[in-house]
N, C-alpha and C positions, 0 to 999 in steps of 0.2 A: 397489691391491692388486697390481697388476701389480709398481709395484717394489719393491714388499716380494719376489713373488716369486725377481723376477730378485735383490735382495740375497742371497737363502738360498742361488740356485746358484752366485751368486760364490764364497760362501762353502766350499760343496761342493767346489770346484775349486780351488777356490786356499787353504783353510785362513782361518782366522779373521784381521780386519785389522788391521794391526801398526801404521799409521798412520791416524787418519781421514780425509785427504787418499786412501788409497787407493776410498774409496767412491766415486769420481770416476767410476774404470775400469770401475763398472758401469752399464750403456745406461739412458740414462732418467735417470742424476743426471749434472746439466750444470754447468757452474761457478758457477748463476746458483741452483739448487737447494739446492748444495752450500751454500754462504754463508749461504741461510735459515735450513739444519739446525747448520750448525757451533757453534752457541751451546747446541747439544741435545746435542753427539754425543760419544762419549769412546772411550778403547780399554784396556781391563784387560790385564794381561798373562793369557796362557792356564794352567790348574793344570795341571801334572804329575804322573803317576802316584805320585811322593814326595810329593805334599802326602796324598796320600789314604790314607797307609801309617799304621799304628798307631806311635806312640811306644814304646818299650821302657823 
């Protein structure tokens, strides 16, 4: 639970991850961690205020 925690204040601080290599940078996932998850992990691009707008 812990590094779920520390995932969300990454995330708080530094905005949503643009590579999954960047989940590295957060304490607690180590290169050795990393490698486990990487067959799990992906990254969406983020929606913009225009995706959510009504069509005319």
């Amino acid at each position: 639970a812990k590094t779920a925690e520390r995932i969300v204040e990454y995330r708080q601080k530094n905005g949503p991850f643009k590579k999954i290599e960047e989940l590295m940078n957060v304490r607690g996932v180590g290169e050795k961690n990393f490698l486990k998850l990487k067959p799990h992990l992906s990254v969406a691009t983020a929606k913009t205020d225009h995706d959510h707008q009504p069509q005319l």
